[in-house]
C-alpha positions as CSV (number, residue, x, y, z in Angstrom):
1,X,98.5,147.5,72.2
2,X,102.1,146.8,72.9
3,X,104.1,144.1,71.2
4,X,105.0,140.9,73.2
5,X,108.0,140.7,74.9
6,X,110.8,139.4,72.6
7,X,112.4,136.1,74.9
8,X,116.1,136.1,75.2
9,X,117.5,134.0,72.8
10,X,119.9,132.7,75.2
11,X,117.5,131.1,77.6
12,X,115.7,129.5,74.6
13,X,119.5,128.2,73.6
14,X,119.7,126.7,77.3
15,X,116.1,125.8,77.6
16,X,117.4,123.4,74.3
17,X,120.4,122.2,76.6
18,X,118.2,121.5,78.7
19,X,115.9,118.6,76.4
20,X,119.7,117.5,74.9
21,X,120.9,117.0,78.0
22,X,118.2,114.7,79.2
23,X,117.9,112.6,75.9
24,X,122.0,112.4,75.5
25,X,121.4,109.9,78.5
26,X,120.7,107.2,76.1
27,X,124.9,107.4,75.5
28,X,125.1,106.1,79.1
29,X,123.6,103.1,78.0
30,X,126.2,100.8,78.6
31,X,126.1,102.1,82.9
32,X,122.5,100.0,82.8
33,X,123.3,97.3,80.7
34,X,125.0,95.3,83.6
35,X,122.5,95.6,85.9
36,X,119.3,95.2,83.8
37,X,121.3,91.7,82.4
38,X,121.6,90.5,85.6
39,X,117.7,90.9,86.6
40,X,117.0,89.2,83.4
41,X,119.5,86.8,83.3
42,X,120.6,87.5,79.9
43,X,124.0,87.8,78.2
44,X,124.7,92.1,77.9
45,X,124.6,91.7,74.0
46,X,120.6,90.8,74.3
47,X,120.1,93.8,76.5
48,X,121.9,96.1,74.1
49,X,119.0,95.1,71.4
50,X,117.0,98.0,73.7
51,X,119.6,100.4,72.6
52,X,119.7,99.8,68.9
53,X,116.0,99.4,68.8
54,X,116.4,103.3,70.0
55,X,118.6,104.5,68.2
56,X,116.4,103.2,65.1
57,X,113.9,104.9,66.1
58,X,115.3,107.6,66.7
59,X,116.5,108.4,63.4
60,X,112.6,106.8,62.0
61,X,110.6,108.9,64.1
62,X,113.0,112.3,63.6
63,X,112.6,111.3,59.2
64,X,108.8,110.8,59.7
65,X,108.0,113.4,62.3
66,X,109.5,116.4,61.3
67,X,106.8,117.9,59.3
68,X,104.4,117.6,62.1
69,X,107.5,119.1,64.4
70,X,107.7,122.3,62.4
71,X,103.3,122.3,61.8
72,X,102.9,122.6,65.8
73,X,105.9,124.3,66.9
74,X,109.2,123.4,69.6
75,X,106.6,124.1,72.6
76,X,104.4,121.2,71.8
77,X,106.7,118.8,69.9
78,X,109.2,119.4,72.8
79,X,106.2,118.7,75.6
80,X,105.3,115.7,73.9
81,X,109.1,114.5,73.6
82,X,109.1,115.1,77.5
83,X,106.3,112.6,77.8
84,X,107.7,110.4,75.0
85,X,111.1,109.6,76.6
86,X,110.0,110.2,80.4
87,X,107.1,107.2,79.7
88,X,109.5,105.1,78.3
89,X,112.0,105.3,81.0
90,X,109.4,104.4,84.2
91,X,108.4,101.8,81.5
92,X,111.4,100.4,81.6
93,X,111.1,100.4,85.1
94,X,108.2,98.4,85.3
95,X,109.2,96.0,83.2
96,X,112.2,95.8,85.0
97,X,110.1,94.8,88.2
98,X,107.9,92.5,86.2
99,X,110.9,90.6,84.7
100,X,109.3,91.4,81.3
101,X,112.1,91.7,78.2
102,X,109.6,92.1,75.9
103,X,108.0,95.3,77.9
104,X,111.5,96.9,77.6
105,X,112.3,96.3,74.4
106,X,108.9,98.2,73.9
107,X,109.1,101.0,76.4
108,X,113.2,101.6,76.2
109,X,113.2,101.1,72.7
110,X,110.2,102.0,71.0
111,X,107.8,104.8,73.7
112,X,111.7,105.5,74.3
113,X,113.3,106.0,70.9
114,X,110.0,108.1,69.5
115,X,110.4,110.8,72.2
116,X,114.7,110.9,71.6
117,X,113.9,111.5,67.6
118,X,111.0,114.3,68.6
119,X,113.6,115.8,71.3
120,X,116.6,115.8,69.4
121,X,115.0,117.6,66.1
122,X,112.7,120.2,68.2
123,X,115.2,122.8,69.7
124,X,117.8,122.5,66.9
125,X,115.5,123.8,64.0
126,X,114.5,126.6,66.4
127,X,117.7,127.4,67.7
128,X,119.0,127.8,64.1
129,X,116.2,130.3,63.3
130,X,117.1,132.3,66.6
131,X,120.4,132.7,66.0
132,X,120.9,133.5,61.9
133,X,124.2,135.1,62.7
134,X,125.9,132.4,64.6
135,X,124.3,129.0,63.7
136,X,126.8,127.0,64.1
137,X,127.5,128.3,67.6
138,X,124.2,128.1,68.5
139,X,123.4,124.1,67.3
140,X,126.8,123.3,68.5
141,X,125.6,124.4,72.5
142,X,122.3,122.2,72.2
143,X,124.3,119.3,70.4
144,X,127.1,119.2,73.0
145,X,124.6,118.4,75.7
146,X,123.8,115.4,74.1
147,X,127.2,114.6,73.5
148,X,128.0,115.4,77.3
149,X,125.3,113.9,78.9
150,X,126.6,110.2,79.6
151,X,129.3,112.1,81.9
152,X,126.5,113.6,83.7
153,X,124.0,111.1,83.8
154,X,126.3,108.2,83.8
155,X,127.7,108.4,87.6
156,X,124.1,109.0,88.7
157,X,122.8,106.2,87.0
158,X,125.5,103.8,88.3
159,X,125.0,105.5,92.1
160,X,121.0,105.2,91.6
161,X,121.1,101.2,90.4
162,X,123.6,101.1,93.4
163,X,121.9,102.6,96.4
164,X,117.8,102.4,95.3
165,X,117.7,99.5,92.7
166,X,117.5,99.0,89.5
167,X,113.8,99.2,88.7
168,X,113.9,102.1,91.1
169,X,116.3,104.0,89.3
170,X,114.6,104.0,86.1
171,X,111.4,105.4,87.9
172,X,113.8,108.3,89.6
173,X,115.4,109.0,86.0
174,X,112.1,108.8,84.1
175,X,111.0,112.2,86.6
176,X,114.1,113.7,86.7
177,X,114.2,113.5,82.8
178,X,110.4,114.3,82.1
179,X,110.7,117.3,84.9
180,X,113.5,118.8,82.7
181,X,111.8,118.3,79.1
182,X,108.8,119.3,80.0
183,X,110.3,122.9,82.0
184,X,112.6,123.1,79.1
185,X,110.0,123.1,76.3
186,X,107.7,125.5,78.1
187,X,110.4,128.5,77.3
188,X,111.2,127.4,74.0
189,X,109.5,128.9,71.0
190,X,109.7,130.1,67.7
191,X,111.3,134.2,66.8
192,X,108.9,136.0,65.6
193,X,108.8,136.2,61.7
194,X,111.5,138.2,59.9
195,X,113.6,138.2,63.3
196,X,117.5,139.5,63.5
197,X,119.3,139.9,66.6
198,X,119.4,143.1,68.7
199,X,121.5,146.0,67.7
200,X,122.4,143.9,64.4
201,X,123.4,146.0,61.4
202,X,124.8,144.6,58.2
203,X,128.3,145.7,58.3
204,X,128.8,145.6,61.7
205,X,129.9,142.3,63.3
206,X,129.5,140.2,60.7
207,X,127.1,139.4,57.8
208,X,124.2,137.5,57.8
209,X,125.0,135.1,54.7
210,X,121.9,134.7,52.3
211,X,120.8,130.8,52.1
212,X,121.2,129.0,49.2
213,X,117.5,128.4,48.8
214,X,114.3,128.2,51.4
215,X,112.3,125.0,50.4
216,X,110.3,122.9,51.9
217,X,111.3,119.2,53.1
218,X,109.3,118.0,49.6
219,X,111.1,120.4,47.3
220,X,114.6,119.3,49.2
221,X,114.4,115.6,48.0
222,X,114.7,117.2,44.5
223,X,118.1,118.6,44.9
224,X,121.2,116.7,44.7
225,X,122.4,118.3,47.8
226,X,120.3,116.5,50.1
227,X,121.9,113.0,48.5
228,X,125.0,114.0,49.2
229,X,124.7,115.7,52.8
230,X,122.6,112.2,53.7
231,X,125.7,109.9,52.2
232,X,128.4,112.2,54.3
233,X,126.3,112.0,57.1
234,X,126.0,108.0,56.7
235,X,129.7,107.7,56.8
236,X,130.7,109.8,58.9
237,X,128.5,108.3,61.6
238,X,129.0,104.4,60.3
239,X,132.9,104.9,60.8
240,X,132.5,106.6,64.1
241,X,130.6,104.7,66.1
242,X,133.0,101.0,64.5
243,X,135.9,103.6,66.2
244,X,134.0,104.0,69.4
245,X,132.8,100.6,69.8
246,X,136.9,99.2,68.8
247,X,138.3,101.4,71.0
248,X,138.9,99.8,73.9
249,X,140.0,96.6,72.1
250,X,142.2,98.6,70.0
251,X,144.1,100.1,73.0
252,X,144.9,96.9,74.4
253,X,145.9,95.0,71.3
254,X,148.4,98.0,69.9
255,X,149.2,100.3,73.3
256,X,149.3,97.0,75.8
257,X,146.8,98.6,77.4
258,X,144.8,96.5,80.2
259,X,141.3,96.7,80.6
260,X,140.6,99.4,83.2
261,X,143.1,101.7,81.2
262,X,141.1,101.5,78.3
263,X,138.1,102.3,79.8
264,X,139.2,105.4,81.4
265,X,140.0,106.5,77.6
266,X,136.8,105.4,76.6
267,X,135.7,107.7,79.5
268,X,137.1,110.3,77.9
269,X,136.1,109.9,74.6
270,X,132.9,111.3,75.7
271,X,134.6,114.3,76.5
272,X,136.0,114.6,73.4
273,X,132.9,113.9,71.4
274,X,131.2,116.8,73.3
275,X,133.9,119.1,72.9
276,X,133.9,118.4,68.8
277,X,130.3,119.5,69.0
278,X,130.7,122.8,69.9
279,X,134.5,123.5,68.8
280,X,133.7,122.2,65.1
281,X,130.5,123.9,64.7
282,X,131.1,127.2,66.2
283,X,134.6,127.0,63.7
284,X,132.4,126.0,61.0
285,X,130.9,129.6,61.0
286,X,134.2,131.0,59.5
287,X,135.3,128.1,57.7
288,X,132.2,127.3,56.0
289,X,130.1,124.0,56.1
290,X,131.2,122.5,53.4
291,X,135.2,123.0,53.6
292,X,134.7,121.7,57.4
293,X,133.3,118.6,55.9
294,X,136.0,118.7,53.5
295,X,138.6,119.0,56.2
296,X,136.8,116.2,58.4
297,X,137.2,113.6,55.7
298,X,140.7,114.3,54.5
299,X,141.9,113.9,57.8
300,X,140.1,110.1,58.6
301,X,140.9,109.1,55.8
302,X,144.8,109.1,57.0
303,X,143.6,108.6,60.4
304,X,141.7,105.5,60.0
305,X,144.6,104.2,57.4
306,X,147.2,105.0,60.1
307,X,145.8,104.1,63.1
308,X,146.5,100.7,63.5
309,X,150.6,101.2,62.8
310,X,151.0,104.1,65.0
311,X,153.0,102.9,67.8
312,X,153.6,105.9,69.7
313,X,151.4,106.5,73.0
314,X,150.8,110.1,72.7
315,X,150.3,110.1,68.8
316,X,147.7,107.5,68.8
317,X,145.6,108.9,71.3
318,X,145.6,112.4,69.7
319,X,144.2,110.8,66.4
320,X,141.9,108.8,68.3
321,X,140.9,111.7,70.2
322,X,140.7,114.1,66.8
323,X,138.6,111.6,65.2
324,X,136.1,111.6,68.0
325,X,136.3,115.4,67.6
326,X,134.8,114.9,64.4
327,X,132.2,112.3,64.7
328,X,130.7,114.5,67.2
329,X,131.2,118.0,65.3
330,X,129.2,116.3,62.3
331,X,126.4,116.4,64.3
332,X,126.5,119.9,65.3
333,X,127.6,121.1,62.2
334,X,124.9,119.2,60.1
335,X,121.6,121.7,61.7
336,X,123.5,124.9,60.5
337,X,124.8,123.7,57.1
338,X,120.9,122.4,56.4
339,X,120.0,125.8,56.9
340,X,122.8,126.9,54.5
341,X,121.5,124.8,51.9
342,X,117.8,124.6,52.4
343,X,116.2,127.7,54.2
344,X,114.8,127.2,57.7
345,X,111.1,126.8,56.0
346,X,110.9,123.3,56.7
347,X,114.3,122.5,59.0
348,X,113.4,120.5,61.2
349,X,111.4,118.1,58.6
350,X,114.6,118.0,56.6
351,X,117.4,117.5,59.6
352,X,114.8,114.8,60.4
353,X,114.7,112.8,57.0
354,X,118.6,113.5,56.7
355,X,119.1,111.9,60.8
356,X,117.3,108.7,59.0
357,X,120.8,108.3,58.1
358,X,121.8,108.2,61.8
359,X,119.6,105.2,62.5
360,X,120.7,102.9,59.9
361,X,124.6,103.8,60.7
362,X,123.9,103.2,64.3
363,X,123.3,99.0,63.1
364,X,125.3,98.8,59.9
365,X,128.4,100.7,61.1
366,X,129.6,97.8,64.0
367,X,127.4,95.1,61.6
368,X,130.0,95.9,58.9
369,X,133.3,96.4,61.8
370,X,132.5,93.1,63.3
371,X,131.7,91.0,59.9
372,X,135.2,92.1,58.4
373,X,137.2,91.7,62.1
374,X,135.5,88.2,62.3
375,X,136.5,87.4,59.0
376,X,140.0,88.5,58.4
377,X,141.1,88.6,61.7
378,X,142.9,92.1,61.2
379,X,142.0,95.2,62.6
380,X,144.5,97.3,59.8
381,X,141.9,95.5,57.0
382,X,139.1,96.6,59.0
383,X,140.1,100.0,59.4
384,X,141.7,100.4,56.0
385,X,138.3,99.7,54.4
386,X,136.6,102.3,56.9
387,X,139.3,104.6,54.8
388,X,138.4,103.9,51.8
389,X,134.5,104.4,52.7
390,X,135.9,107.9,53.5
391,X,137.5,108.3,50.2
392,X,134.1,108.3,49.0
393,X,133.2,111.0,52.0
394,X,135.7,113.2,50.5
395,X,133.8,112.8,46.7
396,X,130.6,113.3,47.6
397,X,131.8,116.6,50.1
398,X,133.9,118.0,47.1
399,X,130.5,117.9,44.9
400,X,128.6,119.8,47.5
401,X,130.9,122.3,47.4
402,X,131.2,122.5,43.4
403,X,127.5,122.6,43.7
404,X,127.4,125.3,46.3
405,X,129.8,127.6,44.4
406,X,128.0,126.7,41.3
407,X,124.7,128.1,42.8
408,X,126.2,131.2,44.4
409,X,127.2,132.6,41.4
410,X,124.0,131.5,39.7
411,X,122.5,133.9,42.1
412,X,125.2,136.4,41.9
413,X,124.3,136.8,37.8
414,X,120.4,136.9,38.4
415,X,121.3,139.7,40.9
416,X,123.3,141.6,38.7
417,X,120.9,141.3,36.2
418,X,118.0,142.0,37.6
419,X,120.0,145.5,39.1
């Protein structure tokens, strides 16, 4: 009896564009939240609650699901994502019709947020074990569609409210997104035990880089590592999205920037937060994880000290821009380095508990930006202390990597050793 065919491990790496694409909608939140205020006829800042509420769950259901993620495989977790985030969105457009807030806090936010945690997690702990040679290229691909999908999905949205209506366009977006989940996770599936790419050869190439350990998502919470990868992940994420959300504001007040000017930038901050994705992450394959992380917090630290007195057009925006880079490259760096560190046993349980992080940055982040603008008035305090939170970025990221070295040669002595 012949052996299955092996899939192409490209098509599984686009079939996981596909799902990231979809669910990287949620970044085009901001197209709806006009719209959906006005057939409520609430302030935008009430509507935005179905966004946070998301992105909370999001980072709960991807630190509490993961185990059942990697126990029934990308193909169901992925199918049930599809039905997850597809429900939610022709939820929303019911409620929508009925008037109901309540019903889309529930369906956006909760039915919503659920099937963005399952999505995200699903083809990113598979992709990693498909590609052992080039992880960071391959998480970096899948990650960058979520980071590019507000530019896709962002002009259709704002043609589909336009043209159809708004409850309407949630039940046209709810298919179109289910359609591509659902297509997407029937391709994608786990290599088959023991797998290395075709025509690999140690030697030749490249080498395929032992992992530090391969434990499961229990065994992880034991090691220091996973404290320290969760607090870089915290504050990298806290003091990108207070950037992102003070952009605009910030462009006006220092560059004399009117409104519509800054929002073309903020337009293209997207862009550049997709583009970090895959730049930083493929880069982080010869670099390493952990220097990358080194060299992401050395540089914000300066950048968000410096910021606020840079005068200079052109200078300002390539800091801004460099600093989105980075807030999206964290992301697609953090699958790959997880796999570094802990084995791809239990990956997507782990990337799960770790994205946790992501959900309580998404609140605290601007909770904390806004308290200390309100309060001192002064965008330089604001940022300086978003500095200083990177200070301790820097700490924790030099320990992982004292801790990393410190391991290697651990092994290194047992292996010479035992030969």
């Amino acid at each position: 009896m012949s052996a299955p065919k092996l899939k192409n491990r490209w098509l599984i790496a686009a079939s996981a564009v596909g799902i990231h694409i979809s669910i990287g909608s949620v970044y085009a939140y901001s197209v709806m939240t006009n719209p959906v205020k006005d057939v409520f006829d609430v302030e935008g800042s009430v509507i935005k609650w179905a966004f946070k509420i998301a992105i909370l769950l999001l980072g709960l259901s991807a630190a509490f699901l993961g185990r059942w993620v990697e126990k029934v495989g990308p193909k169901i977790s992925g199918t049930t994502a599809g039905l997850f985030y597809g429900i939610g969105i022709l939820g929303s457009g019911l409620a929508v019709q009925m008037e109901s807030l309540w019903l889309f806090y529930l369906c956006y936010g909760v039915i919503g947020g659920i099937g963005l945690g399952l999505g995200y997690i699903t083809p990113v702990s598979t992709l990693v074990k498909w590609f052992p040679d080039r992880r960071g290229l391959a998480t970096g691909m899948a990650i960058m569609g979520f980071g590019f999908a507000a530019l896709i999905f962002g002009p259709v949205m704002a043609k589909l409210f336009e043209t159809v209506g708004v409850s309407n366009a949630f039940y046209i977006l709810g298919v179109i997104y289910m359609v591509l989940i659902l297509s997407s996770a029937r391709y994608i599936e786990r290599p088959p035990e023991g797998y290395a790419p075709a025509g690999y050869k140690e030697g030749e190439g490249g080498k395929i880089k032992e992992d530090i350990s391969n434990i499961t998502a229990n065994e992880s919470l034991q090691s220091p590592r996973f404290y320290y990868i969760w607090i870089m992940m915290f504050i990298n994420i806290s003091c990108g999205i207070a950037i992102i959300s003070a952009a605009s504001p910030m462009m006006q007040e220092k560059l004399s920037y009117t409104p519509m000017q800054a929002a073309a930038i903020v337009g293209f901050i997207g862009v550049f937060n997709g583009l970090g994705r895959i730049m930083w992450s493929t880069l982080s394959d010869y670099l390493g994880r952990a220097n990358t992380f080194i060299l992401f917090f050395a540089f914000q630290i300066l950048a968000f000290y410096f910021l606020p007195k840079i005068g200079v057009e052109s200078v300002f925006l390539i800091v801004l821009f460099t600093v989105i880079t980075m807030y999206g490259g964290g992301f697609a760096t953090l699958p790959a380095f997880l796999g570094d560190l802990f084995g791809t046993k239990q990956l997507g349980a782990i990337h799960g508990m770790v994205l946790a992080a992501w959900g309580l940055a998404g609140v605290i982040g601007p909770t904390i930006y806004d308290m200390v603008k309100e309060q001192t008035g002064s965008l330089d305090t604001t940022l300086v202390i978003f500095a200083g939170l990177f200070v301790i970025a820097l700490i924790v990221s030099i320990m992982m990597k004292i801790s990393i070295i410190k391991s290697q040669k651990k092994k290194e002595k047992e292996l010479s050793m035992a030969t």
